[in-house]
N, C-alpha and C positions, 0 to 999 in steps of 0.2 A: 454505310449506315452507322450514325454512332449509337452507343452502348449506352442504355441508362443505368448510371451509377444504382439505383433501387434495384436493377435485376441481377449485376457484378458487384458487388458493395466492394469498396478497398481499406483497407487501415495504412496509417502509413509508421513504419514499423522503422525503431531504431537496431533492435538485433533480438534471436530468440537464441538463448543459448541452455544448456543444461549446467546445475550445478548444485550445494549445497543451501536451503535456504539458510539466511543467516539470520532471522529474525522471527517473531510474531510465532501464533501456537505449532507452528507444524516445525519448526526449530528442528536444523540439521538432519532434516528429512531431503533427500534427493528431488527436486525439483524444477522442473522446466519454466524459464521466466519467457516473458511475452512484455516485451518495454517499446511500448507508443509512445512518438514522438510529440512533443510537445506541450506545454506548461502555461496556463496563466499565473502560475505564480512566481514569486522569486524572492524564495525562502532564503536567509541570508547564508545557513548553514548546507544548504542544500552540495549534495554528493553525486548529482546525473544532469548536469549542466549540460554535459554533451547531446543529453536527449532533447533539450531546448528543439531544435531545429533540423534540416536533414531530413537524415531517415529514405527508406525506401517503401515505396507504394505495394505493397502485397492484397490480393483476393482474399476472401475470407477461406477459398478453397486452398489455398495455399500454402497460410498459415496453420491452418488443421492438419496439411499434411506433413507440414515440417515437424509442428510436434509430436504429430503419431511416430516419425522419425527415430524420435526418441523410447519410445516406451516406456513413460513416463506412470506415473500412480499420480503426481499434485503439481499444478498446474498452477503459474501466478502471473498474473496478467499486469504488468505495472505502466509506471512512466519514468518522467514525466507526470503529466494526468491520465491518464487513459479517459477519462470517462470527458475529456475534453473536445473526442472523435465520437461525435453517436454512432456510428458502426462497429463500436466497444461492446454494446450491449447484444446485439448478435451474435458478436464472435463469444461472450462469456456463456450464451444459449448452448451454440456449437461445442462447447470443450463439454458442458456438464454434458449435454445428451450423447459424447463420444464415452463417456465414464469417467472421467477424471474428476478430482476432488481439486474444486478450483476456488483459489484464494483471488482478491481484488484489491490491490494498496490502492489509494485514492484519499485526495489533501481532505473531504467532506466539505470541498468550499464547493460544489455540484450535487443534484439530487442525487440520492445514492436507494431512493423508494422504486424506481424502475429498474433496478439491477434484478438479475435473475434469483427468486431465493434460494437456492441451492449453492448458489457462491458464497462464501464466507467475506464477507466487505469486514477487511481491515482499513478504519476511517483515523487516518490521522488529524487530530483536532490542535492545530496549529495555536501555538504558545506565543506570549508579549514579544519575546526575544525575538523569534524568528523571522519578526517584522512582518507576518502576515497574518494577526490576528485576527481583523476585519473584515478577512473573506470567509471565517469559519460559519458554515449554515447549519445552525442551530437546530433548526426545523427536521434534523438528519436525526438529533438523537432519539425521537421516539418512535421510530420505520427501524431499527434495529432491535436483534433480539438474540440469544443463546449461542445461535449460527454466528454472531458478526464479533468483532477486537474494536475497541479502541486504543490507539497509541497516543502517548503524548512525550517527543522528544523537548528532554528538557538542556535549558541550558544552563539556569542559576537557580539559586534559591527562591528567588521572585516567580522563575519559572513554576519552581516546585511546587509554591504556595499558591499560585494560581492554576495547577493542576491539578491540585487537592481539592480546593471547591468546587470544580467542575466533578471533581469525581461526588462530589454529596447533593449537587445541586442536581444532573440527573441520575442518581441512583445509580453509574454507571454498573458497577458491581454488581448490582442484583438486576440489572437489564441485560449485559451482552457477555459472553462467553468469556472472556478475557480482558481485562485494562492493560495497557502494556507501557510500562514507566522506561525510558531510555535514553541515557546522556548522550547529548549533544558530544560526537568525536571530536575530541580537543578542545574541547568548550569547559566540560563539567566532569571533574573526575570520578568514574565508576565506584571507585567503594564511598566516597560521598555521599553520594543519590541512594546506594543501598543501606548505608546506615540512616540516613533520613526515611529513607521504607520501614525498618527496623521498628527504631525509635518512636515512627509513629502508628506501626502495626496495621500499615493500609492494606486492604483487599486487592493489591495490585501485583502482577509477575514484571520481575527486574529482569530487564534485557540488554544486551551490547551486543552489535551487529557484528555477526561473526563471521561474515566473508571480509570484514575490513582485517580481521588479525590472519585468516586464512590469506587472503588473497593483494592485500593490501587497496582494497577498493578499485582493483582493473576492470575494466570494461571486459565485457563476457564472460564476468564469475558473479 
């Protein structure tokens, strides 16, 4: 007799590993990632290409029990997209009612209003550069609130200046928890971007992805 996927739901899972996060507010907190396979986008700067494709089919029972494995406290469920698998949004159910304090990266080119509230959705809002500006779903920024980040990795000055307006056009600042400003690895040089923070005294925390200097961006950190 076959199994209805509704009664066995599966994700299909590129690797769950533990490790330091290297970004966004929980920053150098010990954390368990959860990286789904698979992406409609294709960001030019992009750094999980490997997660493109592949991957291994896991239970939702499965994947709960690998990370209780860990004994984790913060929980981030990435990609890829994650939220490109709607069996995403059960398994982020799953981790909060386990206890964990669970974070969601996600491009915000997908509704991000059916996510569990108690997840922190960190919404990357995709820049000119990245050449995927025109999947960004706008309609995402007012379903966020206190609880949620936005990131905007930048690449140039253009980038900057068009990440500037989006930060006044919605109130990013006084809507969600955190704005998070971060140069494009190799693209845009970090004290650059922070003295253009500086300079123009934004409401935003300057970030550089700190598993790239730890770990030199290997897969499983």
């Amino acid at each position: 007799m076959s199994m209805s996927n509704d009664l066995f739901p599966t994700l299909r899972i590129t690797e769950i590993f533990y490790s330091i996060q290297g970004e966004s507010r929980t920053l150098g907190l010990p954390t368990v990632f959860v990286r789904l396979t698979g992406c409609p986008l294709r960001c030019q700067y992009c750094d999980t290409a490997y997660a493109f494709s592949g991957g291994e089919l896991l239970s939702l029972d499965a994947i709960v029990a690998q990370v209780a494995g860990y004994a984790p406290r913060h929980v981030c469920v990435t990609g890829g997209e994650p939220l490109a698998q709607p069996n995403c949004l059960p398994l982020l159910t799953r981790l909060c009612d386990a206890g964990y304090q669970v974070s969601l990266e996600t491009s915000g080119a997908l509704d991000v209003s059916v996510v569990d509230a108690r997840v922190s959705r960190v919404v990357d809002l995709k820049t000119p550069d990245s050449l995927e500006v025109g999947r960004n779903r706008y309609e995402n920024m007012a379903v966020l609130t206190g609880h949620d980040q936005v990131k905007f990795v930048i690449c140039s000055r253009a980038d900057y200046d068009w990440a500037r307006f989006k930060l006044d056009e919605y109130d990013l600042a006084g809507q969600v928890g955190e704005v998070l400003f971060s140069p494009s690895h190799g693209q845009l040089e970090p004290r650059q971007l922070a003295e253009w923070i500086v300079e123009d005294n934004l409401p935003v925390r300057f970030q550089m992805q700190l598993h790239k200097y730890l770990w030199n961006d290997e897969p499983g950190h």
